[in-house]
C-alpha positions as a LaTeX table, in Angstrom:
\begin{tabular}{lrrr}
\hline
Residue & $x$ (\AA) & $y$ (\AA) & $z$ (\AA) \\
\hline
Unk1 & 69.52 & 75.03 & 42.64 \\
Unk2 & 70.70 & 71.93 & 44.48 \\
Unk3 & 69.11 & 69.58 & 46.38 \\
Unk4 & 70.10 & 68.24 & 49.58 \\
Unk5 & 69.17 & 65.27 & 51.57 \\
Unk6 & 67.73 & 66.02 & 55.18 \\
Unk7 & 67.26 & 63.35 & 57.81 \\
Unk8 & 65.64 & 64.29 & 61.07 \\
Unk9 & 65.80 & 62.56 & 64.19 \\
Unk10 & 62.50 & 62.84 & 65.85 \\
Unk11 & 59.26 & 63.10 & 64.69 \\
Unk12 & 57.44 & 64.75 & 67.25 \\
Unk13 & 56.60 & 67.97 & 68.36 \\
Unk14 & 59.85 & 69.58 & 67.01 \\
Unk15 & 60.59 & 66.93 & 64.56 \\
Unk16 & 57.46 & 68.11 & 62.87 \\
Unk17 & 58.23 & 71.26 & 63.20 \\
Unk18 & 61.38 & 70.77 & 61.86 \\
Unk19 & 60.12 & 68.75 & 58.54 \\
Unk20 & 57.46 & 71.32 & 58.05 \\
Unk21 & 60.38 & 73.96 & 57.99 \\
Unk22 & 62.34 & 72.18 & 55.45 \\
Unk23 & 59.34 & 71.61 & 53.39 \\
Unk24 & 58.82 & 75.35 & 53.35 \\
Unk25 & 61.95 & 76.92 & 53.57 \\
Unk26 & 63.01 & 76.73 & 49.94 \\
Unk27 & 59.91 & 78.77 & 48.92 \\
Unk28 & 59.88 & 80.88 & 51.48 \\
Unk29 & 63.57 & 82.41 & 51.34 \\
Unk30 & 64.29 & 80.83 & 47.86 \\
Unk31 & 67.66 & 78.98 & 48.66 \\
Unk32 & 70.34 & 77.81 & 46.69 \\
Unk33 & 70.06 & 74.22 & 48.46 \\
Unk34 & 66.52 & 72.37 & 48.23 \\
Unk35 & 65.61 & 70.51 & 51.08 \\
Unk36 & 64.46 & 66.60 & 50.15 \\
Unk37 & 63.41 & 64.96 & 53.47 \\
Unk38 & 65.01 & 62.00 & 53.01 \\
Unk39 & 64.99 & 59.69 & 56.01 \\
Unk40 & 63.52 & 60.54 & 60.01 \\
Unk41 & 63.73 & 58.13 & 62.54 \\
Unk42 & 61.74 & 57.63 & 65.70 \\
Unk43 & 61.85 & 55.63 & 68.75 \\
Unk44 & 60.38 & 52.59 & 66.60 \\
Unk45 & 60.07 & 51.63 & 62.88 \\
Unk46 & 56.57 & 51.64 & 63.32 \\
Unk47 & 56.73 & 55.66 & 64.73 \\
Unk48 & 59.10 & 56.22 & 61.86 \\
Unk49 & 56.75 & 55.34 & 59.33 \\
Unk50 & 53.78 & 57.37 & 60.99 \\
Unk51 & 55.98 & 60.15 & 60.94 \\
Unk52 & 57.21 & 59.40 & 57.20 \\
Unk53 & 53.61 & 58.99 & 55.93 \\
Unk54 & 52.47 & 62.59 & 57.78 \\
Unk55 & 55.42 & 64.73 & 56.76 \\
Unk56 & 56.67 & 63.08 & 53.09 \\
Unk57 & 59.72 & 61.85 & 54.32 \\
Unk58 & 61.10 & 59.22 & 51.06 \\
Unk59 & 61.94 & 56.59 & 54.09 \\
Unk60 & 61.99 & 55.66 & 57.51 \\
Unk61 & 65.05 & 54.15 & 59.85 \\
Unk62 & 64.37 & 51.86 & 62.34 \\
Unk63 & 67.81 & 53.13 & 64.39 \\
Unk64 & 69.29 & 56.68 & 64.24 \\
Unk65 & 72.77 & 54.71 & 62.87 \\
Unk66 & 70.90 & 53.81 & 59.57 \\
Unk67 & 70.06 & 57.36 & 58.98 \\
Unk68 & 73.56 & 58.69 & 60.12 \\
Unk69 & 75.36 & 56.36 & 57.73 \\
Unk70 & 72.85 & 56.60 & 54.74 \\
Unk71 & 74.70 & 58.09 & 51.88 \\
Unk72 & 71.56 & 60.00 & 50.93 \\
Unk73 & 71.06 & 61.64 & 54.42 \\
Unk74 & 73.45 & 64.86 & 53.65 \\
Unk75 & 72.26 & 66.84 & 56.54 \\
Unk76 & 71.36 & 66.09 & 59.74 \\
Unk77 & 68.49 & 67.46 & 62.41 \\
Unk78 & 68.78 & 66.53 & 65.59 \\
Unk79 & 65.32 & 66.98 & 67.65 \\
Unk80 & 65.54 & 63.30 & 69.84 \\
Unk81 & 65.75 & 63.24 & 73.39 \\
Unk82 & 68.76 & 64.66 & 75.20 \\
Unk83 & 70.55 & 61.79 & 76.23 \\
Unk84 & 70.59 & 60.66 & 72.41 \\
Unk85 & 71.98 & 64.11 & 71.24 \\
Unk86 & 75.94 & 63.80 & 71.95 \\
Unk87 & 75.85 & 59.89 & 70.28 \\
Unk88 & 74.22 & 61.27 & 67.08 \\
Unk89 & 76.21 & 64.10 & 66.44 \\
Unk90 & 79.80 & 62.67 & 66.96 \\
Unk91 & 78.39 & 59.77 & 64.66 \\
Unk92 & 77.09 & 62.42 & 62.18 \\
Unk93 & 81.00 & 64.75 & 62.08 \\
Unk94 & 82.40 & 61.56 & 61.81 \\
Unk95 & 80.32 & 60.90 & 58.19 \\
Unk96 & 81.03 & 64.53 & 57.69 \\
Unk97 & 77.58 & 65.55 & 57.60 \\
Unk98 & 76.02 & 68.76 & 58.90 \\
Unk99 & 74.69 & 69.00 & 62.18 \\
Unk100 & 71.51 & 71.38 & 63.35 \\
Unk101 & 70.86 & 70.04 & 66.75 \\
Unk102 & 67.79 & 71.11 & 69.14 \\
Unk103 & 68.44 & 72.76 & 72.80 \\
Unk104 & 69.58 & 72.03 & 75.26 \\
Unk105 & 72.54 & 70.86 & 73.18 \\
Unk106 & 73.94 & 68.15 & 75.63 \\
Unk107 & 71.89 & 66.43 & 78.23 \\
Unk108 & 75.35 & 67.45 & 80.29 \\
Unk109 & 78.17 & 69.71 & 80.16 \\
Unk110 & 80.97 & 66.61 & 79.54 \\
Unk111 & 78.29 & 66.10 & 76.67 \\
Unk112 & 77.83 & 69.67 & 75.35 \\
Unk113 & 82.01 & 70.08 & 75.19 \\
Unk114 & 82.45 & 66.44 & 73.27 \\
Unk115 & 80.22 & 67.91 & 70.71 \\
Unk116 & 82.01 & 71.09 & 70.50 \\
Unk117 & 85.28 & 69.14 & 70.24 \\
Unk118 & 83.51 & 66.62 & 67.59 \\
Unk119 & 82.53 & 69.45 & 65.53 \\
Unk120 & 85.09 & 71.53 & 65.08 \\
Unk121 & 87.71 & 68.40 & 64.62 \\
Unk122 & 85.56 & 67.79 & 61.73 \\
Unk123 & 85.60 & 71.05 & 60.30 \\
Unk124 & 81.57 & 70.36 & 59.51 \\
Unk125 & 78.46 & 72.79 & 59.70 \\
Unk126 & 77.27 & 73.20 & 62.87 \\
Unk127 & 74.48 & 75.27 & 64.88 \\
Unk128 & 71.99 & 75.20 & 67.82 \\
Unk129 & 68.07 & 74.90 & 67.45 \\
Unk130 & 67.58 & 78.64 & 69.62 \\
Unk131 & 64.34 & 79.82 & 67.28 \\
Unk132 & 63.17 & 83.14 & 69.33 \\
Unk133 & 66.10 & 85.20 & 69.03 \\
Unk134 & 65.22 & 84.65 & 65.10 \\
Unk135 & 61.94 & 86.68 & 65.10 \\
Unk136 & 62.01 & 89.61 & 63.05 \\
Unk137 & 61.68 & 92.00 & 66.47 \\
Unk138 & 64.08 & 90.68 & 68.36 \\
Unk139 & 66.74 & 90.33 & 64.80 \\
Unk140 & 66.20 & 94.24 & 64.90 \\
Unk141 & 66.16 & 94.56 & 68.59 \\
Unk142 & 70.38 & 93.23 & 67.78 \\
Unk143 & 71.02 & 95.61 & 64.99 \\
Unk144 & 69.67 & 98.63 & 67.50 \\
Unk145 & 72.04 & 97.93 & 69.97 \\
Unk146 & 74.90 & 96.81 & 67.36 \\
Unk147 & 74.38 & 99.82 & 65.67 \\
Unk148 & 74.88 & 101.89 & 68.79 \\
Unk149 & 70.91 & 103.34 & 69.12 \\
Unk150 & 70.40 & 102.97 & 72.36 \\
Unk151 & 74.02 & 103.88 & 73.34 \\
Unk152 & 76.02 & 101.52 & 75.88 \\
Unk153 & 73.93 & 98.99 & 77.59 \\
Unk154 & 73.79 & 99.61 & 81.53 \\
Unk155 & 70.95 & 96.71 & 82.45 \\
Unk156 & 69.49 & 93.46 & 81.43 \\
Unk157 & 65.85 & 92.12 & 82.44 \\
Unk158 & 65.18 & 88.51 & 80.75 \\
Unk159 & 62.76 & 86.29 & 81.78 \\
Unk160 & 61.14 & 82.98 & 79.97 \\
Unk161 & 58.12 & 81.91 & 81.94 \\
Unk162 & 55.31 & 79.52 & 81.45 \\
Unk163 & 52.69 & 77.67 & 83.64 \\
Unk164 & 52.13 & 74.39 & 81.90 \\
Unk165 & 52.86 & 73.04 & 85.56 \\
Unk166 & 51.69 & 75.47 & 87.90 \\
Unk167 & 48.71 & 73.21 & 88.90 \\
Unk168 & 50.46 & 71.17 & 90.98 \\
Unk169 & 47.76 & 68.48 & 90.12 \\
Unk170 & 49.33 & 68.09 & 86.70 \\
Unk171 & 50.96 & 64.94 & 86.61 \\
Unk172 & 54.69 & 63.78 & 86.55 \\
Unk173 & 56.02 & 62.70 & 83.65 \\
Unk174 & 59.70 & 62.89 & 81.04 \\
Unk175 & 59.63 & 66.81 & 82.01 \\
Unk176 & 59.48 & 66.19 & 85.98 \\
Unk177 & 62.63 & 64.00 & 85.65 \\
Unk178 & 66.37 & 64.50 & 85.33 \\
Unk179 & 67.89 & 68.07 & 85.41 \\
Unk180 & 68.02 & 68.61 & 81.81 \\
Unk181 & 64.30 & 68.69 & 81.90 \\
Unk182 & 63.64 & 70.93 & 84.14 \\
Unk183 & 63.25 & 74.73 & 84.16 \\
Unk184 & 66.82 & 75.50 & 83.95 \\
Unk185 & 67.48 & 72.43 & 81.23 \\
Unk186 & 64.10 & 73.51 & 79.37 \\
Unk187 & 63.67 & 76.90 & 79.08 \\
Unk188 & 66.54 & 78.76 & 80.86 \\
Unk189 & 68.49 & 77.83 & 77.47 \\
Unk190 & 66.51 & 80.24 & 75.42 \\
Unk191 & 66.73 & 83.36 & 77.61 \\
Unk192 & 70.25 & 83.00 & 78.46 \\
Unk193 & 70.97 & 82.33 & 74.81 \\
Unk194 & 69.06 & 86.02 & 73.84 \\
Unk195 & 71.33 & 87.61 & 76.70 \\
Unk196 & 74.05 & 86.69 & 75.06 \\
Unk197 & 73.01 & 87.65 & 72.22 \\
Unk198 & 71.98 & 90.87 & 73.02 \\
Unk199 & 74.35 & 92.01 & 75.64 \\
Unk200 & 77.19 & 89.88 & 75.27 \\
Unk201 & 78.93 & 87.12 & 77.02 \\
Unk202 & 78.32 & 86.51 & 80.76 \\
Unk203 & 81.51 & 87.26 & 83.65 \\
Unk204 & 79.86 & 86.04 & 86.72 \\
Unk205 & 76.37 & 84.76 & 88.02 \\
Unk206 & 74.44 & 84.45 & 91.31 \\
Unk207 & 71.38 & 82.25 & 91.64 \\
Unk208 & 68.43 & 80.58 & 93.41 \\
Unk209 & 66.82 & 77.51 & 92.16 \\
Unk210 & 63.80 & 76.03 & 93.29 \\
Unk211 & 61.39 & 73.03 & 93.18 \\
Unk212 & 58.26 & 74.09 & 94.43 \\
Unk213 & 56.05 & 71.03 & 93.52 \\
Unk214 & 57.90 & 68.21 & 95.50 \\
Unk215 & 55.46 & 65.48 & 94.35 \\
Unk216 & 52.57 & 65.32 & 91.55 \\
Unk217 & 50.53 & 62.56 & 90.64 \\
Unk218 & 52.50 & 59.61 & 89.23 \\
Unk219 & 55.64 & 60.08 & 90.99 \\
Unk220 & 58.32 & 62.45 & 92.65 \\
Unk221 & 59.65 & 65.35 & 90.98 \\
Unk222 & 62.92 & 65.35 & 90.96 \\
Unk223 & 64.47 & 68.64 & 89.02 \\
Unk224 & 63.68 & 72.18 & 89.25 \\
Unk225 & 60.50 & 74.79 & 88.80 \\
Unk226 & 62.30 & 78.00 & 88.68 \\
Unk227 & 64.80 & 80.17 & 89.24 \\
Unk228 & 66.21 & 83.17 & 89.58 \\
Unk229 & 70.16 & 84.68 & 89.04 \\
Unk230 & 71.98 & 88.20 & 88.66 \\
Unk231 & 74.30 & 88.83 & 86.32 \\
Unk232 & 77.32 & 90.64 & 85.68 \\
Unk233 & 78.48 & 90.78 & 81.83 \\
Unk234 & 81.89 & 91.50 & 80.44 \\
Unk235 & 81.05 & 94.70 & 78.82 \\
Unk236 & 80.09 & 95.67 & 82.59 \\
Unk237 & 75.99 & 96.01 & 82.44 \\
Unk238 & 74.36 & 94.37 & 85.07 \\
Unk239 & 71.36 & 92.39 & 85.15 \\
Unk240 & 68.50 & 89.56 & 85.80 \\
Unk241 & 67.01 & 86.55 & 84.82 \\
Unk242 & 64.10 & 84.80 & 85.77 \\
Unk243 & 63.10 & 81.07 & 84.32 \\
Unk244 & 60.02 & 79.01 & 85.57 \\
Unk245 & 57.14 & 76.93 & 84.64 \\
Unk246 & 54.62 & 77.42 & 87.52 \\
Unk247 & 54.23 & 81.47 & 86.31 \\
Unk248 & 50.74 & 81.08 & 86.56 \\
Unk249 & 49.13 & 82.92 & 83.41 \\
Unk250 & 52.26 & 82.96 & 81.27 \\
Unk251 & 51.78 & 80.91 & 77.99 \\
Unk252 & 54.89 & 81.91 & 76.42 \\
Unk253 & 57.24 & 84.67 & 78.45 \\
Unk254 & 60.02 & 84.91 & 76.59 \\
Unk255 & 60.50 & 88.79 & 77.58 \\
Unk256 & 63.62 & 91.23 & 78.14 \\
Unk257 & 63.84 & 94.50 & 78.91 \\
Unk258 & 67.31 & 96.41 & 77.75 \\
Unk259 & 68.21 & 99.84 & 79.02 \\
Unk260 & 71.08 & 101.89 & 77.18 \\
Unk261 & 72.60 & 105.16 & 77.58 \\
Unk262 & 70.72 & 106.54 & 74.79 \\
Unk263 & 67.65 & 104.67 & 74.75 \\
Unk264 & 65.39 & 101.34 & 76.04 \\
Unk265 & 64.30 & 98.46 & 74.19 \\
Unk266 & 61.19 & 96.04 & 75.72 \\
Unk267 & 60.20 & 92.79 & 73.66 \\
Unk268 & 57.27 & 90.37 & 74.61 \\
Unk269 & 57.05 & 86.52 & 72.73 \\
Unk270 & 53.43 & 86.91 & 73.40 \\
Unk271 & 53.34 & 89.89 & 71.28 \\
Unk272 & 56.23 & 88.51 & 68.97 \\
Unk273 & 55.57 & 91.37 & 65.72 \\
Unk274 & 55.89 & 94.24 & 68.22 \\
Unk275 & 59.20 & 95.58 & 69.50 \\
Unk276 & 58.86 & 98.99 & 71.90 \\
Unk277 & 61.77 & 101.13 & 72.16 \\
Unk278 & 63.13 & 104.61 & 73.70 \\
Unk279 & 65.20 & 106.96 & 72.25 \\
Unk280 & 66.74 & 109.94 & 74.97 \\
Unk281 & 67.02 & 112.38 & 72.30 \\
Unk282 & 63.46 & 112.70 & 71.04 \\
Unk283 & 61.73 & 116.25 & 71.88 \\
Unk284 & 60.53 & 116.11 & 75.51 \\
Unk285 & 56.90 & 116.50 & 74.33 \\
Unk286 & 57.05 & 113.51 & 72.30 \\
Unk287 & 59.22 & 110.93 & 74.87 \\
Unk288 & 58.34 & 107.74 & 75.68 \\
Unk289 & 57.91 & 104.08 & 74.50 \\
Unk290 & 56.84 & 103.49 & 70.82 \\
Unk291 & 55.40 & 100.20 & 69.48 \\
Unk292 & 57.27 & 99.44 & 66.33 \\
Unk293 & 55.19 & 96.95 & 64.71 \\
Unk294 & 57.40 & 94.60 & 62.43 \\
Unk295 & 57.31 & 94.81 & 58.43 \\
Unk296 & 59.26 & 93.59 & 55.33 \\
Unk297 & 62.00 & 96.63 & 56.31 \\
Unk298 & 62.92 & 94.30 & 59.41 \\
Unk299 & 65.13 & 90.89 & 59.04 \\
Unk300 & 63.66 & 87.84 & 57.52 \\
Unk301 & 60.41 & 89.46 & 57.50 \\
Unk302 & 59.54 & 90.17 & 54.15 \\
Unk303 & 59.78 & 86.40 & 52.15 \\
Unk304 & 56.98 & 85.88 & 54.38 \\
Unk305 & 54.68 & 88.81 & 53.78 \\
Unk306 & 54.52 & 92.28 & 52.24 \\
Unk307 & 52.59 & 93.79 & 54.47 \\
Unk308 & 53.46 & 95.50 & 57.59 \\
Unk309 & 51.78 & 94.71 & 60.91 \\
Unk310 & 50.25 & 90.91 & 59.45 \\
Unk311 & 52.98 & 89.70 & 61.47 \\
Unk312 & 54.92 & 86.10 & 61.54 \\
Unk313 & 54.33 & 82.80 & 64.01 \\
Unk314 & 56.54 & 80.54 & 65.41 \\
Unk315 & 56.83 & 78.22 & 62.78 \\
Unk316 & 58.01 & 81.14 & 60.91 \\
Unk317 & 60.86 & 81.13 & 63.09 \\
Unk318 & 61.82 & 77.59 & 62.44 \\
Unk319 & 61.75 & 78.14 & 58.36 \\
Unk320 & 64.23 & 81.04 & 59.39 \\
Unk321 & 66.38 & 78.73 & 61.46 \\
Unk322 & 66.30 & 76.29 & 58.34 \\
Unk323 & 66.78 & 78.81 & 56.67 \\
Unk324 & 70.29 & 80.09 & 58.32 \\
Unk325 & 71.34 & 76.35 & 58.21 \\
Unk326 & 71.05 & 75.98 & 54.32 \\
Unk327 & 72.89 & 78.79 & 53.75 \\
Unk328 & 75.76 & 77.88 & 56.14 \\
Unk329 & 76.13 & 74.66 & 54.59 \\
Unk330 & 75.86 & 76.07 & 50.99 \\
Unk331 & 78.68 & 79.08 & 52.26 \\
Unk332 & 80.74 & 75.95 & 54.31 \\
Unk333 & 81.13 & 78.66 & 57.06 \\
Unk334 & 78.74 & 78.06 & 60.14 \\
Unk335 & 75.94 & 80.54 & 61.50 \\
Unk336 & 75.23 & 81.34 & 65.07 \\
Unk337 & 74.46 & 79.86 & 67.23 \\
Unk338 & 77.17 & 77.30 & 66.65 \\
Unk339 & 78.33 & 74.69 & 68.56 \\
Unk340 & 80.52 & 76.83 & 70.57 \\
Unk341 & 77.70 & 79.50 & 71.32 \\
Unk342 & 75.09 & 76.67 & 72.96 \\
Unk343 & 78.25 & 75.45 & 75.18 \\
Unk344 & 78.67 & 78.99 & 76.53 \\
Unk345 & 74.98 & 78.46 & 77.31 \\
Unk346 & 75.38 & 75.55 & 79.01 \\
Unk347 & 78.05 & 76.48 & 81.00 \\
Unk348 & 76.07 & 79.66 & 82.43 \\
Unk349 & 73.45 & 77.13 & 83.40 \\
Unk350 & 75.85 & 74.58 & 85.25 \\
Unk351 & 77.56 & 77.87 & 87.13 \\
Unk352 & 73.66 & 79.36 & 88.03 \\
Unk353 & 73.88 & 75.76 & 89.31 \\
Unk354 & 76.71 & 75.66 & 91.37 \\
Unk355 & 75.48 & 79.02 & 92.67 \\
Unk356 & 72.40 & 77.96 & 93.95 \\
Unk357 & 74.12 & 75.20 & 95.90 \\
Unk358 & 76.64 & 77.46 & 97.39 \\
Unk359 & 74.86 & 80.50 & 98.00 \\
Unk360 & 77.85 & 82.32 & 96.38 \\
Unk361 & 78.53 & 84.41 & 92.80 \\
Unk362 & 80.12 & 82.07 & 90.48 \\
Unk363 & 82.57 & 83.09 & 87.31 \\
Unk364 & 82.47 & 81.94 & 83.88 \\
Unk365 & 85.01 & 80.01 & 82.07 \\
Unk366 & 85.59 & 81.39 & 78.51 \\
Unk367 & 84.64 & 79.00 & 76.00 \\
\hline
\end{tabular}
């Protein structure tokens, strides 16, 4: 086994998580490459060493160039603000380092396709931060459909709904600013991502976007609360996606509903160890929906626990992400979600966009 030097940018929500991953990951899954956390960096030296202190990072950076540039920092996780994302990974191909960078990739689309261009000039590692399509469910929910079970897929339902701001008393603040922080920069990402996924790449969208909560306390809101857009996708299957943060009573909706020729498959985040699915050709007495509760015979599942039904959490799906990075940089061949893959993302966003402004379906550029 080898070690490898991680430095994390962030050290907050998901730069915890992150750190917490890579302190796990090599028991968990047993990789070739060791994580050491090396070096994170915050938006002060003081932050930095909070954050080094509480996670066991060996050192703090006072600027995200100092961990970039230091020779021990091998790898790098981006999980900073938007805005900082494109700076830190062109600086990062550039030292030839790894990059595992959080969603939405770019705070824009000009930034999203520099760092497609800056990572595959540099012939480095690369992948996007999308963690739910990585639960063991939804892993099997893709080798059902690859594996032709539910036959040819006719429809799509995907939603990702929350309502940490449907009071509309909750006040403004980063999230209620700039359109890569609203619903469509924030949690659109992760649905879209697990359509593509699932079904395959996108042909043509239509969409409404919305901001429902003009003003809150503290100031103007200025992107979106939700939205809605049909889709048509290449392989032909039609479908629907619905992304918001006002969904009263939703604490995590990252749902979809996939109807085949052969079969259905249904899959709720808020029941993440469950998948249901429906198979035609069962006997007529016995057809319907059947909860499938996940187990060590589904993806990823068993380093975590041998027995069926105990079930896995979202951190889980973070170790798996770290995971999936370790071994693409041990292989030097990345894993999807790549660069590449969170662009095609992004560019289904900017057309649901467009859409909404125009009232009119919208195609997609191939990426």
């Amino acid at each position: 086994m080898a070690e490898i030097g991680i430095g994390i940018l962030g050290g907050g929500y998901m730069g915890k998580a992150h750190a917490v991953a890579m302190s796990a990951v090599g028991a968990v899954f047993n990789t070739a490459l060791r994580p050491r956390l090396e070096m994170v960096c915050a938006s002060s030296l003081a932050s930095a060493e909070k954050y080094r202190d509480a996670f066991g990072f060996n050192r703090a950076a006072a600027n995200w160039q100092e961990l970039v540039e230091d020779p021990r920092v091998e790898a790098i996780v981006i999980a900073s603000p938007q805005s900082t994302h494109r700076d830190i990974a062109e600086a990062a191909f550039s030292w030839n380092k790894p990059v595992l960078c959080e969603k939405p990739m770019g705070a824009s689309l000009e930034d999203s396709e520099a760092m497609v261009a800056a990572a595959e000039n540099s012939g480095c590692v690369n992948m996007v931060a999308y963690n739910y399509i990585r639960t063991p469910a939804s892993q099997y929910a893709r080798k059902l459909i690859a594996d032709g079970v539910i036959g040819n897929i006719t429809w799509f339902r995907g939603e990702h709904t929350e309502d940490f701001f449907a009071d509309p008393m909750a006040p403004a603040s980063w999230r209620t600013d700039g359109d890569a922080n609203g619903t469509m920069g924030d949690l659109a990402p992760h649905m879209i991502n697990a359509a593509l996924a699932l079904v395959g790449p996108v042909r043509s969208v239509m969409a409404e976007i919305e901001r429902v909560h003009e003003n809150r306390p503290g100031g103007k809101v200025t992107n979106d609360d939700h939205g809605q857009m049909m889709t048509r996708f290449e392989n032909g299957a039609m479908g629907h996606m619905y992304f918001s943060r006002i969904a009263t009573g939703r604490k995590m909706g990252y749902a979809y509903e996939i109807t085949g020729t052969k079969g259905a498959i249904r899959f709720d985040q808020e029941d993440q160890n469950a998948l249901w699915l429906y198979l035609m050709d069962d006997k007529e007495a016995d057809r319907g929906f059947r909860k499938i509760l996940t187990g060590p015979a589904h993806p990823d599942y068993l380093p975590f626990c041998q027995g069926p039904g105990h079930g896995t959490g979202y951190q889980d799906q973070i170790i798996i992400e770290a995971k999936d990075f370790l071994e693409a940089i041990h292989s030097g061949a990345s894993i999807w979600p790549t660069f590449r893959d969170g662009l095609a993302v992004k560019h289904i966003v900017e057309a649901a966009m467009e859409s909404s402004r125009t009232k009119s379906w919208q195609p997609l550029k191939s990426t």
